[in-house]
Structure formats: structure tokens, C-alpha cells
C-alpha positions in Angstrom: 0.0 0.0 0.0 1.6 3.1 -0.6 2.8 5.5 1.8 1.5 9.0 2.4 4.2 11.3 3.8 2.3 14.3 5.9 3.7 17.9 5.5 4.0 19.5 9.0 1.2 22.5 7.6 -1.1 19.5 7.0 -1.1 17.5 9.7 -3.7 19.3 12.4 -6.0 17.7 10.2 -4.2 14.5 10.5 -4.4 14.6 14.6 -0.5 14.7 14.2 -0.1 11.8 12.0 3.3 12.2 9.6 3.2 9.6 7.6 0.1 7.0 7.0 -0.1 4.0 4.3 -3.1 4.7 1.7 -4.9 2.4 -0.8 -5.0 4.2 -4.1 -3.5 3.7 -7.7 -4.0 7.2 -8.4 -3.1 10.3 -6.9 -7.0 11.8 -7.1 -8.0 8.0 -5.3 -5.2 8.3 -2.7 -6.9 11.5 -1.7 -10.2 10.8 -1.7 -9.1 7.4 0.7 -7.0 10.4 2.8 -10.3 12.0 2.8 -12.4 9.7 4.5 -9.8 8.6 7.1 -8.8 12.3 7.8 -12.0 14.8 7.1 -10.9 18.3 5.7 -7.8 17.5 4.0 -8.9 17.0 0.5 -9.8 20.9 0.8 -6.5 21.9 1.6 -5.1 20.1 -1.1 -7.7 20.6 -4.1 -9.4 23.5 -5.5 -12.1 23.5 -8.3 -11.6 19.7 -8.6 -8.0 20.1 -9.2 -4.3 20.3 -7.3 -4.1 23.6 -5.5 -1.3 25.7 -7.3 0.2 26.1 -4.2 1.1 22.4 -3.6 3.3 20.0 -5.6 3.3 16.0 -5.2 6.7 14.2 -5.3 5.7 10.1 -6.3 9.0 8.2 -5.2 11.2 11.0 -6.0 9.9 12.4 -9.1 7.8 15.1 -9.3 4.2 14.3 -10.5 3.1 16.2 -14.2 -0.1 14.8 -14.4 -2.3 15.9 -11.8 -5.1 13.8 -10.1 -4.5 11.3 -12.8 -0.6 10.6 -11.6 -0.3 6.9 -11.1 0.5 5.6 -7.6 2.0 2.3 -7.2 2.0 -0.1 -4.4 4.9 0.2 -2.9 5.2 4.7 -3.7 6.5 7.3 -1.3 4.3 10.1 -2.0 4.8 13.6 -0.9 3.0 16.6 -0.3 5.0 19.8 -0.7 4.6 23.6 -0.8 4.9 24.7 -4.2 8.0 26.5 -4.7 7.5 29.6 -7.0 10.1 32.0 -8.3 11.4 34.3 -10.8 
């Protein structure tokens, strides 16, 4: 089952939980599953249906391009991160 690695910012809504295996083979079902077991967090991480802008996702090291339809694998690492922005 992959594993869900908890940014600090998110994890009031997880009661303090950092890292927590989740069933899903896509990133959208990995957060709707994150969703039920931790009410609230989908909202912080979706707007409009889609990724927030302000939040990235790292799937074993590499950095997801395809939004809610990224593939998760059994055994992935998956990381929620701030959004790094510059110019």
C-alpha cells in the first residue's frame, strides 16, 4: 500500500499523523481514501476539482506532471509539498 508522507502545515488535520499508508492507484483516489480517514484534507489540497497551485506532489522522488490522474504504485513514497515559486 503506498505511503503518504504528511507535510507539517497538514497535519492538524491528520491529529498529528506524519506519515500514514493509503490504498489508491491514483493520486485523485489516494486522496479521496486520505479524505475519508482524515476529514478536511482533500480541501486543503484541491481547489475547483483540481491540485491547489500552491502544492506540488513528489511520487518516489519524481515530481508528478499529471495531476489527479498521476499513477501511484504499491509500494510509492508520495509527498505533499509547498509549491515552490520564483522568478
Amino acid at each position: 500500500m503506498p505511503t503518504v508522507i504528511i507535510p507539517a502545515l497538514l497535519r492538524k488535520y491528520t491529529g498529528g499523523v506524519e506519515r500514514v499508508e493509503m490504498a489508491g492507484n491514483s493520486l485523485r483516489v489516494l486522496i479521496v481514501n486520505l479524505d475519508k480517514r482524515f476529514p478536511g484534507i482533500a480541501s486543503q489540497l484541491l481547489q475547483d476539482g483540481e491540485l491547489r497551485s500552491s502544492i506540488a506532489v513528489s511520487i518516489d522522488g519524481e515530481m508528478a506532471t499529471f495531476g489527479l490522474l498521476e499513477e501511484v504504485g504499491e509500494s510509492s513514497e508520495v509527498h505533499f509539498l509547498p509549491a515552490i515559486g520564483g522568478g
